[in-house]
MIDREN-201042 format. One line per 2 residues: number of its first residue (from 1); their letters; for each residue x, y, z of C-alpha. Coordinates in steps of 0.2 Angstrom, whole numbers, plus 5000, padded with zeros to 4 digits. Layout:
<nodes>
NUM = A = X/Y/Z | ...
</nodes>
This chain:
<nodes>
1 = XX = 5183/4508/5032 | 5184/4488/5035
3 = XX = 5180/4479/5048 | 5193/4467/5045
5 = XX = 5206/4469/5058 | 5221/4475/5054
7 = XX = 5219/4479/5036 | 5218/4497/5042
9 = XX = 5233/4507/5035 | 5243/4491/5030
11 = XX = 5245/4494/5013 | 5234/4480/5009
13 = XX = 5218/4490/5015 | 5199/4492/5006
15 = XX = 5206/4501/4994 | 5220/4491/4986
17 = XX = 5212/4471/4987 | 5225/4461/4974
19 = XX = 5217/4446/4969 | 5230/4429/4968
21 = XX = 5228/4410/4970 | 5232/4403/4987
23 = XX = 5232/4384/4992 | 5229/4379/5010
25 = XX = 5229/4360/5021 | 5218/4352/5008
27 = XX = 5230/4357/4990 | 5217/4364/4982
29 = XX = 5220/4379/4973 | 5208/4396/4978
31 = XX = 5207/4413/4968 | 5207/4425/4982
33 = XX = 5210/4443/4989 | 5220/4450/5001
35 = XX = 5214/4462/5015 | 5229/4464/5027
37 = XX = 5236/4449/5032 | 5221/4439/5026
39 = XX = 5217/4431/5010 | 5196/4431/5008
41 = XX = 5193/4415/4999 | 5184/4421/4983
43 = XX = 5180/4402/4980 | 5169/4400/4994
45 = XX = 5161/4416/4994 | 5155/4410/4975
47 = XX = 5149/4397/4982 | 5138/4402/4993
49 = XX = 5133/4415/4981 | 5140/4432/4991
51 = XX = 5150/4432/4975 | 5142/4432/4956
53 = XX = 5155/4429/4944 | 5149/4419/4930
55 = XX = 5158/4403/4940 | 5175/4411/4936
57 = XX = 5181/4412/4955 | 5177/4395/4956
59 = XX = 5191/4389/4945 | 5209/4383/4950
61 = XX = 5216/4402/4943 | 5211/4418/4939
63 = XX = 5211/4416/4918 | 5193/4413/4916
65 = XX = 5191/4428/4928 | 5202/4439/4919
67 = XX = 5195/4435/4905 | 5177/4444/4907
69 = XX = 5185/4460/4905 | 5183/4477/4914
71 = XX = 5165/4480/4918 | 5164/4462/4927
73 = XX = 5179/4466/4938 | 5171/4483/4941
75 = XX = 5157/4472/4948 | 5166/4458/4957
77 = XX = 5176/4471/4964 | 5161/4482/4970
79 = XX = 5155/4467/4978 | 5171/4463/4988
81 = XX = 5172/4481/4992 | 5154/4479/5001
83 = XX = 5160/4463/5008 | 5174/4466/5018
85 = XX = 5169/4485/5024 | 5148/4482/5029
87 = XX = 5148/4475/5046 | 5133/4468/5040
89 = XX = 5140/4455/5031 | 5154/4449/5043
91 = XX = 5145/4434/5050 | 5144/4426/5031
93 = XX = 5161/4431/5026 | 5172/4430/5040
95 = XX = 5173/4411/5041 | 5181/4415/5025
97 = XX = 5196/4424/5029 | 5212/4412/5029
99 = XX = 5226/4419/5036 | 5240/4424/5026
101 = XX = 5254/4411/5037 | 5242/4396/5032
103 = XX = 5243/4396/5016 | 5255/4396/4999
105 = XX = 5255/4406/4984 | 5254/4398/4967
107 = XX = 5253/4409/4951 | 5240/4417/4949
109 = XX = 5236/4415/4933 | 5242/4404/4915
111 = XX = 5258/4418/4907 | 5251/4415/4889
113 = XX = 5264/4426/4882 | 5280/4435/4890
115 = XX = 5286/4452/4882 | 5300/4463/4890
117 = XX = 5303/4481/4887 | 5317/4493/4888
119 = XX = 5309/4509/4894 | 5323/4518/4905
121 = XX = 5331/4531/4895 | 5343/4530/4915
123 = XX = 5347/4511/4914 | 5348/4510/4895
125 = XX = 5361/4523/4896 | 5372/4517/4909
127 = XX = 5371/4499/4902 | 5377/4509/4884
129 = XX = 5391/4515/4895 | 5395/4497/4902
131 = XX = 5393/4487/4887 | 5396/4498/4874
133 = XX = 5410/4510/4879 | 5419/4522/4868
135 = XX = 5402/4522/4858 | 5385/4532/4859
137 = XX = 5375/4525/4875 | 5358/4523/4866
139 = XX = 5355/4515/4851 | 5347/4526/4835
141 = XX = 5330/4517/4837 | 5326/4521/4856
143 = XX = 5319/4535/4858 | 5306/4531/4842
145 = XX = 5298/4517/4848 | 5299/4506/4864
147 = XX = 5314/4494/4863 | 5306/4473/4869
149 = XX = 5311/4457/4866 | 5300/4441/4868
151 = XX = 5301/4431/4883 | 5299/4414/4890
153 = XX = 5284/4408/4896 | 5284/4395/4905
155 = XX = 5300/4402/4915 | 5288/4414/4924
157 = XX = 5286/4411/4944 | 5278/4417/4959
159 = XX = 5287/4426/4971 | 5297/4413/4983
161 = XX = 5302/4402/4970 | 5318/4398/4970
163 = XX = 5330/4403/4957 | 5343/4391/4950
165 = XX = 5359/4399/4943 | 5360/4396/4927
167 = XX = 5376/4387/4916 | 5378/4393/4898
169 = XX = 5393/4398/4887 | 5402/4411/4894
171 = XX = 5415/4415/4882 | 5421/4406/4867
173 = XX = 5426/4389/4872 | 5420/4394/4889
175 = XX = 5406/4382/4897 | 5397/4383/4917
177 = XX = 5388/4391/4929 | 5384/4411/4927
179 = XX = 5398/4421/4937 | 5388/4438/4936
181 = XX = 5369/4435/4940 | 5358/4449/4941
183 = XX = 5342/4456/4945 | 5331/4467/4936
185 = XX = 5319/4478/4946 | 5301/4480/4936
187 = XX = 5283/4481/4934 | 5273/4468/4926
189 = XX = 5255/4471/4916 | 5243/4458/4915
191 = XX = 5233/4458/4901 | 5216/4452/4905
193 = XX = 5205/4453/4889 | 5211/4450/4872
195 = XX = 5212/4455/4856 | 5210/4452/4838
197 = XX = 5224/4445/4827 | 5227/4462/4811
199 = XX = 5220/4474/4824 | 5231/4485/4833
201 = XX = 5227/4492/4851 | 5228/4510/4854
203 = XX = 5236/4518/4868 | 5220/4524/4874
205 = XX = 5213/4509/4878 | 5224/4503/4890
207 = XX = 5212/4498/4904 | 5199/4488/4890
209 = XX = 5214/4474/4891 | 5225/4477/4907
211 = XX = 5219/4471/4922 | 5233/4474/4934
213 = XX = 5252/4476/4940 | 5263/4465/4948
215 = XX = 5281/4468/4953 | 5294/4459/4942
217 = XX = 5311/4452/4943 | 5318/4450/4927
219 = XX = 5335/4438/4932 | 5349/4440/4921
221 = XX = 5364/4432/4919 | 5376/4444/4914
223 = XX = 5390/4434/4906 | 5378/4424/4897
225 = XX = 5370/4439/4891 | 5385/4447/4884
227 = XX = 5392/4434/4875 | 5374/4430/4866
229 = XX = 5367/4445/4863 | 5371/4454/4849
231 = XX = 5366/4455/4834 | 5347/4446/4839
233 = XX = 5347/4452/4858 | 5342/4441/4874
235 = XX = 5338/4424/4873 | 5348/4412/4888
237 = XX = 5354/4424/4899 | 5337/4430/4904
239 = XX = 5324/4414/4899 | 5329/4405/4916
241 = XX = 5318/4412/4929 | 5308/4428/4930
243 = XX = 5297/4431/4947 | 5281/4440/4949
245 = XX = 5274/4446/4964 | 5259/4432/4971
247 = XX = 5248/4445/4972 | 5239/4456/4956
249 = XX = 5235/4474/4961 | 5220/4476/4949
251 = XX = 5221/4496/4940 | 5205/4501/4948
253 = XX = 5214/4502/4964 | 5226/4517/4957
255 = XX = 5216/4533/4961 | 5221/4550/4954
257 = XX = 5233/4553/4969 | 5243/4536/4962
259 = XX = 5249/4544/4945 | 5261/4559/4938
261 = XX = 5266/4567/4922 | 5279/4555/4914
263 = XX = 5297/4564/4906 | 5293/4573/4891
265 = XX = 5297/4565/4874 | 5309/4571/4863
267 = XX = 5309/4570/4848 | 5289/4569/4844
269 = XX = 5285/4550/4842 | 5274/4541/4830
271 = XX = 5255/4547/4831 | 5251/4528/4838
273 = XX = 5262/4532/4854 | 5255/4551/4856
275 = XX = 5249/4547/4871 | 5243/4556/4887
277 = XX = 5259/4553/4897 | 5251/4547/4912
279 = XX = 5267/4537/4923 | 5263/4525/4940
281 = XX = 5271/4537/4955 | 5279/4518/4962
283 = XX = 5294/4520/4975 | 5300/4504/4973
285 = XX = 5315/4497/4985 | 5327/4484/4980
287 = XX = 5335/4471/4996 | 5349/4461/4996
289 = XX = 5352/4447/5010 | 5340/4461/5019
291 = XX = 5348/4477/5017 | 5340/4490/5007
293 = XX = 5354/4494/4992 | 5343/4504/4978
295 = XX = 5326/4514/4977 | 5321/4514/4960
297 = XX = 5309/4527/4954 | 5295/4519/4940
299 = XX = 5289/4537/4937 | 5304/4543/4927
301 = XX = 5301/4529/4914 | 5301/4537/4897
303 = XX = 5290/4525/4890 | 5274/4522/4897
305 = XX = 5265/4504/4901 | 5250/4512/4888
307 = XX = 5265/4517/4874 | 5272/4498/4876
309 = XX = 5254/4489/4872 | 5254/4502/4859
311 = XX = 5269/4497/4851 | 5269/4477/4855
313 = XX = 5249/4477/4842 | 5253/4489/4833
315 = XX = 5260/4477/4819 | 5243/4468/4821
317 = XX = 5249/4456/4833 | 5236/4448/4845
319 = XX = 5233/4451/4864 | 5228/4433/4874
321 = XX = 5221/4432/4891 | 5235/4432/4902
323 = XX = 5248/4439/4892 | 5263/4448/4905
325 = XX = 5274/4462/4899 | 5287/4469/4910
327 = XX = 5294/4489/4910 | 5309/4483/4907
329 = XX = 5323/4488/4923 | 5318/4505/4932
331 = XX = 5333/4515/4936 | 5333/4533/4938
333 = XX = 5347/4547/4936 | 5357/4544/4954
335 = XX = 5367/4526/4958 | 5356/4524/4973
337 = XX = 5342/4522/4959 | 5346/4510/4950
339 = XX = 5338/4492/4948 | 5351/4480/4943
341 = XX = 5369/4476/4952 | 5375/4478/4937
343 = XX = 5373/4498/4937 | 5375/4498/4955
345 = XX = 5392/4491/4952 | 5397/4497/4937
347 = XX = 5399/4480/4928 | 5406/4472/4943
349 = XX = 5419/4486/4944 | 5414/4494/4959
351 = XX = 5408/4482/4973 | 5396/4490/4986
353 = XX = 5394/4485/5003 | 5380/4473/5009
355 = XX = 5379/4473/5026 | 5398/4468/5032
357 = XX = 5403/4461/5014 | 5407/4469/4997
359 = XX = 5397/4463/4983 | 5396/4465/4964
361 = XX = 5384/4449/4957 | 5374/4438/4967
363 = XX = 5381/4424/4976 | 5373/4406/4979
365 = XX = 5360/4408/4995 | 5360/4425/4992
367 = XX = 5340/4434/4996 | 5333/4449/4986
369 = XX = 5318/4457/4989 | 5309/4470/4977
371 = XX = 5294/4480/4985 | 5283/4494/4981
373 = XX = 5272/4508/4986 | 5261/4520/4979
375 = XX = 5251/4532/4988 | 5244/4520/5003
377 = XX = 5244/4505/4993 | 5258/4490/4994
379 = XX = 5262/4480/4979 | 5264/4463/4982
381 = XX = 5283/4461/4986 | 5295/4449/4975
383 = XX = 5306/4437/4982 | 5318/4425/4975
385 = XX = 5333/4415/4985 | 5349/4412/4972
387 = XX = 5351/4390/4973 | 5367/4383/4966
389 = XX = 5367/4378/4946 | 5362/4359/4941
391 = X = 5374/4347/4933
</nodes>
């Protein structure tokens, strides 16, 4: 229990404490936790030494923290832990309790490198259907190893960004603004510790590098995409703008209770991908302009967040502090599951109902929300508002 008032069944209680970067009246930038509906300002506690982090918290991010790998967070995080639920200790921590409403959200940490995967046998199936139809949905490669591509950067934002629609070519001869922007509804990992350039990282040690999940929204501009996509895959209509949740729920706050069995594989993949086929249980809802249009499931994902840092070192390729690599969109078997609009809709054929209008892509002003939850914890919740394209 926590003597913080009203962390108590909130989603964001002793047991979760996602870390972020918060900036309050004087613009500096604070690494930070969340308890409820407070941000515990993980600058000051170092300060005054309730804190030992080797002066990580200190800085204006979290990279030199996530850097010190696990057995420092596991200390850090014990020490929060002791914080925020011994009475004790409320007299020296409480003037550092900021509330939520006082304060912004920047990114938490420097994206060092952006990877995107493809990792629902659902969504890569119906998107077959859509793009590809008359054909096989999946390709001959997917179910042998997880299908990525390499993102962009320096495109990543916090959640509350806004998201400019993007212009591109559309067709050939055909120039402007995207006519069918999408969503994609993920889960990010955060890779904390690094690795070394030849040597691959097994699946098994997953939680050496990962620090933590945030929800993603991979935006997609669906006309762009079509037209550039084949034969090397995305590149403009997804490079624009992806958003990440403010707030990094660190793995050590999963217990048991937080994971299932993930589908079972067939055929029998590459020894490197053997793995123990542990999947997140997140229940993850999808809002547009505030009604509640889809419920992905992240458990039915056939490849697993341990399979995908598998796969992305296994050529030798090095892991940096601060890398990002996303699911790639959870859908699950029923319409109702899906996470983009363009399953929901079937390619825009079949608009759906958002509160008294029919819908297929997003329109400018439009609001969506992605949120999460897992056993009683709450993910940070992703939100991104569509502005009109630039000239």
């Amino acid at each position: 229990m926590t003597w913080v008032p009203g962390a108590a069944g909130s989603g964001f209680d002793l047991n979760h404490l996602p870390y972020g970067v918060i900036v309050a009246a004087d613009g500096r930038p604070r690494c930070a936790v969340r308890i409820g509906e407070l941000a515990f300002d993980l600058d000051a506690a170092e300060a005054a030494d309730l804190v030992l982090a080797a002066g990580s918290l200190r800085e204006p991010n979290l990279d030199a923290f996530l850097a010190l790998g696990p057995a420092h967070w596991a200390a850090v995080r014990d020490r929060v832990t002791e914080l925020l639920a011994d009475p004790a200790h409320r007299t020296a921590v409480e003037p550092m309790l900021v509330p939520l409403d006082q304060v912004t959200n920047v990114l938490a940490w420097t994206v060092a490198d952006y990877v995107d995967f493809y990792s629902s046998e659902n969504h890569a199936a119906n998107v077959g259907h859509i793009f590809r139809p008359g054909q096989p949905p999946l390709l001959p490669n997917w179910k042998h190893l997880p299908i990525g591509y390499h993102g962009r950067a320096g495109t990543v934002v916090v959640s509350q960004t806004p998201v400019v629609r993007p212009s591109g070519q559309l067709a050939a001869g055909v120039f402007g603004p995207s006519r069918r922007l999408d969503i994609e509804a993920e889960v990010g990992f955060v890779v904390g510790v690094g690795s070394e350039l030849g040597r691959p990282v097994p699946w098994s040690r997953f939680a050496d590098h990962v620090f933590g999940v945030v929800l993603l929204n991979d935006w997609s501009a669906r006309d762009i995409q079509a037209w550039e996509y084949q034969p090397l895959g995305p590149f403009l209509g997804k490079s624009f703008a992806t958003s990440v949740s403010a707030w990094i729920t660190p793995l050590a706050a999963f217990g048991p209770d937080a994971w299932v069995e993930a589908p079972e594989q067939d055929p029998a993949v590459q020894p490197y991908l053997d793995d123990d086929r542990r999947a997140l249980d997140l229940a993850i809802t999808v809002e547009w302009n505030g009604h509640t249009v889809a419920s992905p499931p992240f458990r039915t994902m056939y490849w697993t967040p341990a399979q995908q840092l598998a796969h992305l070192t296994v050529n030798g390729a090095s892991l940096r502090t601060g890398d990002l690599y996303g699911s790639g969109t959870v859908s699950g078997p029923e319409r109702g599951q899906v996470g983009s609009f363009l399953e929901l809709t079937w390619g825009g054929q079949e608009p759906v109902a958002v509160g008294d209008a029919e819908r297929t892509f997003l329109v400018d002003g439009d609001v969506v929300v992605l949120r999460a939850r897992v056993a009683d914890i709450e993910l940070g919740a992703v939100v991104g508002t569509v502005f009109p394209a630039q000239s």
